[in-house]
C-alpha positions in Angstrom: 0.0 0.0 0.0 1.0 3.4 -1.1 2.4 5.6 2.4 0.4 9.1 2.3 3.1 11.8 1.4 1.5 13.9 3.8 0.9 11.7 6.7 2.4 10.9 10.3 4.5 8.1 8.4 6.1 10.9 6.2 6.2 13.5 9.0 8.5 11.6 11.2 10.4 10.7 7.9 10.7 14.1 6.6 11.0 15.8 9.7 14.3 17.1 10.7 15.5 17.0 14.7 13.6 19.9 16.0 10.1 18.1 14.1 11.0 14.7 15.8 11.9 16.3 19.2 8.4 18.2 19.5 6.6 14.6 18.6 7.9 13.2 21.3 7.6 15.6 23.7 3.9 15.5 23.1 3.9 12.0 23.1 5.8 11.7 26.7 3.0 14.1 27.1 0.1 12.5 26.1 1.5 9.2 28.1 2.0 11.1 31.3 -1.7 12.7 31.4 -3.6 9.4 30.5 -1.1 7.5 33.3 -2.5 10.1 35.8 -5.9 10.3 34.3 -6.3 6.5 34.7 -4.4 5.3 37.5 -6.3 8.8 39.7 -10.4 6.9 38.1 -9.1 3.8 39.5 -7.9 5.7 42.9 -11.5 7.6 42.8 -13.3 4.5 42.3 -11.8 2.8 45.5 -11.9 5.9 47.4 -16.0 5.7 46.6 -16.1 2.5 47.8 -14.3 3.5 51.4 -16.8 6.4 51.2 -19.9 4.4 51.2 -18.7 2.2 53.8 -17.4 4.8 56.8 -21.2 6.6 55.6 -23.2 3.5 56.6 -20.9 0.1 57.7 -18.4 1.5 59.9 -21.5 3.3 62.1 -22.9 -0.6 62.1 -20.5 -1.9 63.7 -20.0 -2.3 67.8 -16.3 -1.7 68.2 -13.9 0.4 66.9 -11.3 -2.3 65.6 -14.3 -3.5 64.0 -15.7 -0.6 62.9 -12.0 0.2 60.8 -11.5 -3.1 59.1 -14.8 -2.6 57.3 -13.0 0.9 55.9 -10.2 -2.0 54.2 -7.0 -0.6 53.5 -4.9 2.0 51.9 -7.8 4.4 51.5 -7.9 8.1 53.5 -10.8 7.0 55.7 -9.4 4.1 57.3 -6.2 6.2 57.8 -8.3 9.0 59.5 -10.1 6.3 61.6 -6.9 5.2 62.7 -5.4 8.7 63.4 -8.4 9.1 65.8 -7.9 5.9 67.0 -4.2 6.4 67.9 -5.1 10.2 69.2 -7.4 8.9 71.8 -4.9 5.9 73.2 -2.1 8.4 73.1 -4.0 11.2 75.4 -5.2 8.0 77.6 -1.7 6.5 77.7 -0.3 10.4 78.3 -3.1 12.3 80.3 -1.2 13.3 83.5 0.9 15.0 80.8 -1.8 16.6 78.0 -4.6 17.0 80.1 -3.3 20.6 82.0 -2.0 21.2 78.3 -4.8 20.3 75.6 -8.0 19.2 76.1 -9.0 15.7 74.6 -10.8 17.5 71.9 -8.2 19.5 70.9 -6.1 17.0 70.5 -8.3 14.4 68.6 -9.4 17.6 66.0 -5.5 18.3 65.8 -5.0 14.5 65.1 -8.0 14.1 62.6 -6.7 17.8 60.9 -3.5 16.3 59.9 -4.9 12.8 58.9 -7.0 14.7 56.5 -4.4 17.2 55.6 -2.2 14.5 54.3 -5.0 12.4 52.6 -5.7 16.2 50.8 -2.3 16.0 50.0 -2.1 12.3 48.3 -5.2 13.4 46.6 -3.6 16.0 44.9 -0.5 13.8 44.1 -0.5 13.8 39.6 -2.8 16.6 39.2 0.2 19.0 38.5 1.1 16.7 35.5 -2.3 17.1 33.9 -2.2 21.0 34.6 0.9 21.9 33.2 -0.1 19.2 30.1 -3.0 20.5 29.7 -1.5 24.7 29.4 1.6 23.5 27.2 0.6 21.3 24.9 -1.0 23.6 22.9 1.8 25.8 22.6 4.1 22.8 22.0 2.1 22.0 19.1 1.9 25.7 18.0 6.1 26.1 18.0 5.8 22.7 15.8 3.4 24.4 13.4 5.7 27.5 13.8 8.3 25.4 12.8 6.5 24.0 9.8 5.1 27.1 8.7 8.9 28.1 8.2 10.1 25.5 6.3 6.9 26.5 4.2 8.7 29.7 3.6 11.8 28.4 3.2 11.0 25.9 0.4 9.1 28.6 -1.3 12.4 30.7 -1.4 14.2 28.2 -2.9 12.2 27.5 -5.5 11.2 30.9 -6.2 7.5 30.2 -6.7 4.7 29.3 -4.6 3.7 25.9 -6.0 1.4 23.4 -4.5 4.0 20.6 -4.5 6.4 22.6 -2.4 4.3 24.0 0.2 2.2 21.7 1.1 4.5 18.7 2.9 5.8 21.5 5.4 2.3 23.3 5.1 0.7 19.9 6.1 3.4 19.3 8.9 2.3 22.3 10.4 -0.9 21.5 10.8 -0.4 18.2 11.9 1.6 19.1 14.8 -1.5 22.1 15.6 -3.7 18.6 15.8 -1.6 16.8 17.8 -1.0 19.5 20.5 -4.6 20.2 20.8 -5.0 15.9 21.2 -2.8 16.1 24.0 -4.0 19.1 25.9 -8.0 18.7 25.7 -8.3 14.5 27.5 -5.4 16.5 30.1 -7.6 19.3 30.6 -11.1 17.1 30.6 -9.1 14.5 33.0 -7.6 17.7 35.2 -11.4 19.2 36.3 -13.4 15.8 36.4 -10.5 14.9 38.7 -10.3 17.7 41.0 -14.4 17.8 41.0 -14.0 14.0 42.4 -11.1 15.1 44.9 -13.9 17.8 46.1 -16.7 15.5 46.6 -14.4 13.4 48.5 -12.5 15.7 50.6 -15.8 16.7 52.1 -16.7 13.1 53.0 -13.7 13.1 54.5 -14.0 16.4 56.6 -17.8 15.0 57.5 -16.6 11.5 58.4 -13.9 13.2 60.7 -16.2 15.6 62.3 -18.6 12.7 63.3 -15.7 10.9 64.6 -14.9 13.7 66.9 -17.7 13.5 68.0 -17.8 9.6 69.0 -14.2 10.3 70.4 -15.4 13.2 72.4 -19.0 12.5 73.5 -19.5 8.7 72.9 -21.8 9.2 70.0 -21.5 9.8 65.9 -23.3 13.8 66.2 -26.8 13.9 65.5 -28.4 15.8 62.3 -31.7 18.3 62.8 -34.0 15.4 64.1 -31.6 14.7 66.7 -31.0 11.4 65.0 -27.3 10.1 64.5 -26.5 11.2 60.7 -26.9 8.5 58.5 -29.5 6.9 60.7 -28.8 4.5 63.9 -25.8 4.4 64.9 -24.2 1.1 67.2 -20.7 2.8 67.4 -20.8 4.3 70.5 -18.0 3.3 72.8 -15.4 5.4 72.6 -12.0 4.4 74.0 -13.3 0.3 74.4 -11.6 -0.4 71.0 
């Protein structure tokens, strides 16, 4: 089969170092934003699973050991639950010490601050990648087409006439390299806010499922919502300290 003269085939053929550099920049581009966009889904997808369970299971169960291992592992709610978890037997084992100095509130809302600080953090951990891919592509493709556009100019100097023929392999490597920056940047930018409007929905489930478990740590009981009902409905967990 006949190879296009004015195809990707012929670009990277043609194309002298500066041509072949910007390609692969955009395509270390393009890999680095889907990597992040798919491997953070995956992480979102997990972390919705965690979410469901310290809404509903966790508040089911009658002990606090308990109540984590239905949280799993390496999710930011179980690491939150544990934070609280190791707040409350750290002022317990150290109270002679803390209790003149914080109270046992304070200390469990500076322990389940950080927890969620640093699950805030890991959240966040990629999204960089997919903002700067998703600003510089486009310009990366535009220096290409820049780049194109010249040797444009360049063949038509040589040949001293504007002929189809001459112009329209460099012409056509410009615009391919337009249509490549812009397929890079737009999935990056997509990925970028449907990723951070996931990280939103669940840092918030994180900050609620913390403030109920100040509450069990502090009074004995997950905090009630405007019908003086535990939120979420009955909750077992109420022991605090018994894990």
């Amino acid at each position: 089969m006949e190879v296009s003269p004015y195809g990707l085939e012929s670009l990277w053929a043609q194309g002298d170092f500066v041509t072949k550099g910007v390609a692969v920049l955009l395509l270390a581009m393009s890999i680095a934003s889907w990597y992040v966009i798919i491997t953070k889904a995956l992480q979102l997808l997990r972390f919705r699973k965690a979410s469901a369970a310290a809404g509903h299971q966790f508040w089911d169960t009658t002990s606090l050991p308990e109540g984590v291992a239905t949280l799993g592992q390496e999710n930011p709610f179980a690491d939150v639950a544990r934070a609280g978890v190791t707040a409350m037997s750290h002022h317990t084992a150290h109270k002679g010490h803390l209790h003149d100095q914080l109270s046992v509130s304070d200390w469990v809302t500076l322990s389940l601050r950080q927890a969620i600080d640093e699950a805030s953090g890991k959240l966040q951990t990629g999204m960089a990648v997919l903002a700067s891919v998703g600003s510089t592509a486009p310009f990366v493709g535009l220096f290409g087409t820049v780049w194109g556009i010249y040797h444009a100019l360049v063949a038509i100097g040589s040949s001293g006439q504007a002929s189809i023929d001459k112009v329209a392999g460099p012409v056509g490597e410009a615009l391919i390299m337009t249509a490549l920056g812009l397929a890079v940047a737009i999935p990056a930018t997509f990925g970028y806010n449907a990723l951070v409007r996931g990280n939103k929905t669940t840092i918030a489930k994180l900050n609620k499922f913390g403030f109920d478990l100040h509450a069990l740590f502090v009074t004995g009981a997950r905090a009630a919502d405007e019908d003086g009902q535990p939120n979420g409905g009955k909750a077992k967990l109420t022991a605090v300290g018994r894990a």
